[in-house]
C-alpha positions in Angstrom: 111.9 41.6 22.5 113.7 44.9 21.4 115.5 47.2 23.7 113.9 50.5 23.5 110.8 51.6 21.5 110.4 55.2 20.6 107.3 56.6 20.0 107.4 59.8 17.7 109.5 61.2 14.8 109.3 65.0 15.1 113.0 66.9 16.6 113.0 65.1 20.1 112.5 61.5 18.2 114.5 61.8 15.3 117.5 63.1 17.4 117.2 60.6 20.1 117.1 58.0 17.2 120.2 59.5 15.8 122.5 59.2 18.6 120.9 55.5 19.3 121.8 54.5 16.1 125.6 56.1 16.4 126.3 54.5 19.7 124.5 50.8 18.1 121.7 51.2 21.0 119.2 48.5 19.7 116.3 50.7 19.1 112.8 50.7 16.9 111.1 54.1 16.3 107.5 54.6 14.8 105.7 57.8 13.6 104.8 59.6 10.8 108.3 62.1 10.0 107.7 65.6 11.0 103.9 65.5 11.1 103.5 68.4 13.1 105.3 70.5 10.7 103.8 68.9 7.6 100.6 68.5 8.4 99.6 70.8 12.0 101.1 74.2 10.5 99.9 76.4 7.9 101.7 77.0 4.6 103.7 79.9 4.7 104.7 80.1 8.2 108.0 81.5 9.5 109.9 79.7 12.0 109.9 81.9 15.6 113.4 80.2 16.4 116.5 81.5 15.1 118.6 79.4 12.6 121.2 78.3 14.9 118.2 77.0 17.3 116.1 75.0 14.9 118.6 71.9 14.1 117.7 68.4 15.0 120.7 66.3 16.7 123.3 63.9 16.1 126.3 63.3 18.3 128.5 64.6 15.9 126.8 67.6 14.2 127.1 66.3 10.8 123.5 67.0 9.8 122.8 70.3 10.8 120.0 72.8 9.7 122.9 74.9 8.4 124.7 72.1 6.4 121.1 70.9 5.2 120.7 75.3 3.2 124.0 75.5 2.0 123.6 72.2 0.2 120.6 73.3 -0.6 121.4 76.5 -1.5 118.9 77.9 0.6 119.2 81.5 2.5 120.4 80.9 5.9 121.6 83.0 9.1 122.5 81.7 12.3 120.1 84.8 13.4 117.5 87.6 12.0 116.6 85.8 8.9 113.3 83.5 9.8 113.4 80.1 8.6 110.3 79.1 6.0 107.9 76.2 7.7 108.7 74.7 4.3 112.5 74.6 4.9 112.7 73.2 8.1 109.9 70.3 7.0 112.2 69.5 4.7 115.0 69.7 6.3 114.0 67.4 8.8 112.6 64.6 6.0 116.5 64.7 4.9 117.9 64.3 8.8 115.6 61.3 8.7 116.8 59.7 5.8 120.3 60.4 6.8 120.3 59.8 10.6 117.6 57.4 11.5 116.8 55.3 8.6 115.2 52.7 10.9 112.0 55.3 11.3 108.9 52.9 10.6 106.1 55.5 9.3 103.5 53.5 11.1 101.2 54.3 14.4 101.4 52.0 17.7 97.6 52.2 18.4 98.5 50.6 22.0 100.7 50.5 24.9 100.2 48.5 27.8 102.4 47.2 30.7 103.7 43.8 31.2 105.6 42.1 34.2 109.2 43.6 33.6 108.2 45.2 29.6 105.6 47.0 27.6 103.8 45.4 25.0 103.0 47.4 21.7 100.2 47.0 19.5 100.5 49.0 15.3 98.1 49.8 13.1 99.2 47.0 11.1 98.4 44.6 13.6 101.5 43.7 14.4 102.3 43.3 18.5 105.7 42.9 20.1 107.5 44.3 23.3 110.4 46.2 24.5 111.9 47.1 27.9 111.7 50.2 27.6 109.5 53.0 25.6 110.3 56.8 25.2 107.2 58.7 24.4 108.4 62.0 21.7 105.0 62.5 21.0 105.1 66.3 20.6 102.0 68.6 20.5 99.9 66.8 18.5 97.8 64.7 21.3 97.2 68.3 23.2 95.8 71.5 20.9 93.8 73.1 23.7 90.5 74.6 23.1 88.9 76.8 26.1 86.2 75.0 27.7 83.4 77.2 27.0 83.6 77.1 23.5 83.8 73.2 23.2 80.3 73.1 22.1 80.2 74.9 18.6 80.5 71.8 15.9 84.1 71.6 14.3 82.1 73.1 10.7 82.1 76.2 12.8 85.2 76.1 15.3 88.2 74.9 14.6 91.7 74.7 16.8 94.6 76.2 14.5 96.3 72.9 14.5 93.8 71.9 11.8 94.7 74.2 9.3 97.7 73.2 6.6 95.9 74.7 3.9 94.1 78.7 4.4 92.7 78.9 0.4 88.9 77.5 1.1 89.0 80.6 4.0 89.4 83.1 0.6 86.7 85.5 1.3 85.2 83.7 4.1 85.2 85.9 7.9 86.9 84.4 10.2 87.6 85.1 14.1 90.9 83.9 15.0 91.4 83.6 18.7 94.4 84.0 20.7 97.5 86.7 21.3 100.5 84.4 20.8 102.4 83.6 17.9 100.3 81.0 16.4 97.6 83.3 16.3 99.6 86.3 15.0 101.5 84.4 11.9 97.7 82.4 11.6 96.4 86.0 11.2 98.7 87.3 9.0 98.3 84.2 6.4 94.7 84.6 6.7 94.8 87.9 5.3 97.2 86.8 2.5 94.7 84.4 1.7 92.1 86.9 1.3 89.9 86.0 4.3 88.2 88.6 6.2 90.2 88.1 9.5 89.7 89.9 13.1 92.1 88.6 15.8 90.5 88.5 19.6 93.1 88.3 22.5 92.6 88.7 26.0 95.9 90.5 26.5 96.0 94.1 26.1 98.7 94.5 23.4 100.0 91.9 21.4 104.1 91.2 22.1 105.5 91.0 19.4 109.9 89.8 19.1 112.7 92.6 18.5 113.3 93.0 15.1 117.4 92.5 14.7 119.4 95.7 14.2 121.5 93.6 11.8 124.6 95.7 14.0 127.3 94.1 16.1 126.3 93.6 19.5 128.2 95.6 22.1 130.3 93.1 24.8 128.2 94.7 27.8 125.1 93.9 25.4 126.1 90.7 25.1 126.8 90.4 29.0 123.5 92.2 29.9 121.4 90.3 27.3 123.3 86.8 26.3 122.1 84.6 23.1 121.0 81.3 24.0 118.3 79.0 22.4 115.0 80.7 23.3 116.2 84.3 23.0 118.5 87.0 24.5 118.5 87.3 28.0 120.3 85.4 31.0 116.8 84.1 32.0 116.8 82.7 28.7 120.1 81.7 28.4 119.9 79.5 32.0 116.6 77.7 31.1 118.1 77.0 28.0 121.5 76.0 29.0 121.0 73.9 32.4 118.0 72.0 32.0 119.4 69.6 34.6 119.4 71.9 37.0 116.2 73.2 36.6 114.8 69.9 37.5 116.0 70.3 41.1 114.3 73.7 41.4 110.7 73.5 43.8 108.3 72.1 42.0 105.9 74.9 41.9 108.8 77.3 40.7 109.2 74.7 38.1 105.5 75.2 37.2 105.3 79.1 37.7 108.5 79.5 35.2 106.9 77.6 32.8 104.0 79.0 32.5 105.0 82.5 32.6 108.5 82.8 30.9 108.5 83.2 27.1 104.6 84.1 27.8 102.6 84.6 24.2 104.7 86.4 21.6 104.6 86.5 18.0 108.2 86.7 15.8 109.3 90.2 14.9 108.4 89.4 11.2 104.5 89.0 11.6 104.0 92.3 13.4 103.6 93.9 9.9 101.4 91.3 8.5 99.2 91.8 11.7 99.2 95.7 12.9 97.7 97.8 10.5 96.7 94.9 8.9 93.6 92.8 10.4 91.0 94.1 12.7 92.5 93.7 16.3 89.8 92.9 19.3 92.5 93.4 22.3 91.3 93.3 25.8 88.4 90.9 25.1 87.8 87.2 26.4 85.2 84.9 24.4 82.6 84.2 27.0 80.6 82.0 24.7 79.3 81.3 20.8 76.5 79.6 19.0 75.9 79.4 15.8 72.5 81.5 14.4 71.9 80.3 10.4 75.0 79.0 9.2 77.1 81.7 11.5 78.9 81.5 14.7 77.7 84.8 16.9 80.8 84.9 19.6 80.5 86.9 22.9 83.1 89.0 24.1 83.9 90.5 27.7 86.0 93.2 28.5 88.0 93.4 31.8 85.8 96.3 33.0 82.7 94.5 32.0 81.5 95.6 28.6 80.1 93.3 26.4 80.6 93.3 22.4 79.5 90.5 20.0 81.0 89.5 16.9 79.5 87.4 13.8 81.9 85.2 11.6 81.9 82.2 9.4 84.4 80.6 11.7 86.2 81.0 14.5 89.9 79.7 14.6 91.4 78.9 18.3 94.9 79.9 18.0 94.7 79.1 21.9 97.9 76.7 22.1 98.9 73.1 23.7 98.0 72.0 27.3 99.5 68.7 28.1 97.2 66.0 29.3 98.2 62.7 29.6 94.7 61.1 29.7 94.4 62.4 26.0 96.9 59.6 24.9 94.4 57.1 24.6 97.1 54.7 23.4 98.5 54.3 26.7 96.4 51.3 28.7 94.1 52.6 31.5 96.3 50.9 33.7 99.3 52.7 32.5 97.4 55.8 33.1 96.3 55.3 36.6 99.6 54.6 37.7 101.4 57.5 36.0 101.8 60.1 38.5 101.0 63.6 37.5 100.9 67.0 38.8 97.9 69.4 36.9 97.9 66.4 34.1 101.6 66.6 33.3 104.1 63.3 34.0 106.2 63.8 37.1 110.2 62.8 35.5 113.2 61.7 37.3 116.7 63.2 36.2 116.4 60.7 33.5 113.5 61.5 31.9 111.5 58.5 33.4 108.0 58.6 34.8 106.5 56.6 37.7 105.9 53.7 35.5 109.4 51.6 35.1 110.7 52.2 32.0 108.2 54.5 30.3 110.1 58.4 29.6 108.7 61.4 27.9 110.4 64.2 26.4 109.3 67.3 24.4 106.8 69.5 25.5 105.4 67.0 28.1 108.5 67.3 30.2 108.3 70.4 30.5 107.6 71.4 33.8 110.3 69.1 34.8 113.1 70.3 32.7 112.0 73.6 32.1 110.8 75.9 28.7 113.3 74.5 26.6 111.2 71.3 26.4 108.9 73.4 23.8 111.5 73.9 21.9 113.1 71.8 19.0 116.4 73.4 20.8 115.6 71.0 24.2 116.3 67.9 21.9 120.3 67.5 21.9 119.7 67.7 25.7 117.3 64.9 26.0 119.3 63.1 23.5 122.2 63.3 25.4 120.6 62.2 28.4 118.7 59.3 27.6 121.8 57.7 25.4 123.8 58.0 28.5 120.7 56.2 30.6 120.6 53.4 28.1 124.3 53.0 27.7 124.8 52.5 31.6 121.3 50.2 31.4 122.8 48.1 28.6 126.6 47.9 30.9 124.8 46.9 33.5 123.4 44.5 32.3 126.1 42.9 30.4 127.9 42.9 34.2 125.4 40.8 35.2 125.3 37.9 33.1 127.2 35.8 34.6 130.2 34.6 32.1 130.1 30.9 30.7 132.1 28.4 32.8 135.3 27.1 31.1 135.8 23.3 31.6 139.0 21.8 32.6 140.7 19.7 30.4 142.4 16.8 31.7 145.9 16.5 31.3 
């Protein structure tokens, strides 16, 4: 039986893995590196973090995203220069190799619970079991499509999670749906690709990041409007900063901030690839769609009531992640059952750990107990931090309470 299992290898796995393995924390960790990144995002893409806010963790800060460019000898800036999808993939691949080089690029296909440990099933076939698992799974289990256009066949809707490559879209039309800033960059690369892209969003105007003045900042600016990990602002700067305390806030604060702060923005780089650009459809909510020879007709509703249709190849949800825990089909219906949730999201002690004994989440399901820096590859060095101190005072314990080996008395 192993220690701890961990179950992912994006930012919150792979740093969690790194300071296990620099404190000796017996640990296994499965999951294909980076997959989101590599395989969930489309070519091209600009990072919405700044530099400084887009390194994965080790206690000691020896593998940093900054580090990994000027080895590289790639452009870097703590802030206003956007880092390329393709260097942060990479970047990550070389953390792994560096940091964790225990990552097993294989799937655990099963989880279920035993009398005092879990018992894990790969794709391999192989089974064995560990006291405790911490689940990093990211955003891949939960793209969210809106429920009323579920019924269109994936040939004609797709969620933007499904997209790595935007060539076969080269002349196509396609409706991309959504205001935030997976549907702007989606958008934007869309039209590079030479798709004939409209963008439909519910909100009014898209929001789009301030563009850096590249100037100093003023010291009442910086008191006004502080840096922290998800933006300027002291807002920002608290949620980013004090995680910990944000779990003690009411839990329907917890769940208010969440879902409105950092509400659907696009980086300050894709507004030009966007406005002016592709055909923008603000204001209107897809009621419904169904595809009429080979095309999807999508209804539209404004907020005063008119109606507008629009005809496409393909429409493209660009509608984001909802966390759901019944969508990790991994996890035994028993384990699921007993998982106590609040709108489908794990409720998480201090520690990260869920009503089941010994089962933690981190990343973007922990969200709404630890705030918005849980969507953020920023919110890992806290949940590192965290959980290596948990297992560190789990493994003292322990060690207290064997009882130490009776010494005989010699005769003399």
């Amino acid at each position: 039986m192993i220690n701890t299992a961990i179950i992912g290898a994006g930012p919150y796995g792979l740093s969690i893995g790194a300071y296990f393995h620099h404190r000796g924390i017996p640990f296994r960790i499965f999951g294909r590196p980076m997959n989101s990144w590599l395989a969930h995002m489309p070519e091209g893409m600009l990072l919405k973090s700044d530099g400084f806010a887009s390194s994965l963790y080790d206690p000691e800060g020896n593998c940093t995203l900054a580090r990994f460019c000027s080895e590289q000898k790639i452009d870097y800036a703590d802030a206003g220069l956007p880092v390329r999808l393709d260097t942060f993939s990479s970047y990550g691949l070389a953390f792994k190799d560096r940091m964790v080089p225990e990552l097993e690029d294989r799937q655990v296909t099963a989880l279920d619970r035993m009398a005092d440990s879990f018992r894990l099933r790969l794709d391999d076939g192989e089974v064995f079991q560990a006291r405790r698992v911490i689940l990093a799974v990211g955003i891949s289990h939960f793209d969210y499509v809106p429920q009323n256009l579920r019924n269109l066949p994936p040939e004609c809707l797709t969620h933007s999670s499904a997209h790595r490559h935007l060539a076969p879209f080269k002349d196509r039309s396609v409706v991309v749906i959504g205001g935030g800033s997976s549907a702007t960059d989606l958008a934007g690369l869309l039209c590079d690709a030479g798709a004939d892209v409209q963008l439909v969003a519910r909100q009014p105007e898209l929001k789009f990041h301030n563009k850096p003045s590249g100037k100093p900042r003023s010291l009442w600016q910086q008191i006004r409007h502080p840096g922290s990990g998800l933006g300027p602002g002291l807002r920002s700067r608290f949620f980013s900063d004090a995680p910990a305390i944000f779990h003690y806030f009411p839990e329907q604060l917890r769940f208010d901030i969440v879902r409105k702060h950092l509400g659907p923005s696009g980086g300050w780089f894709a507004k030009d690839k966007v406005v002016g650009r592709v055909p923008l459809l603000l204001g209107w909510t897809p009621q419904q769609g169904e595809v009429e020879k080979g095309k999807v007709r999508l209804h539209l509703r404004a907020r005063d009531g008119r109606e507008k249709e629009v005809v496409a190849d393909h429409i493209i949800a660009a509608t984001g992640y909802k966390v759901d825990i019944e969508r990790l089909r991994f996890l035994s219906p028993e384990i699921r059952s007993n998982l106590r949730s609040v709108e489908s999201t794990p409720v998480l002690s201090s520690k990260f750990e869920s009503s089941v004994p010994g089962l933690y989440f981190v990343g973007i399901a922990a969200a709404n107990s630890f705030g918005p820096v849980m969507r953020f590859a920023f919110g890992a060095a806290f949940a590192a931090r965290n959980l290596t101190q948990t297992v560190l005072k789990s493994l003292a314990v322990k060690s207290e309470a064997v009882p130490a080996p009776a010494t005989a008395s010699v005769p003399k």
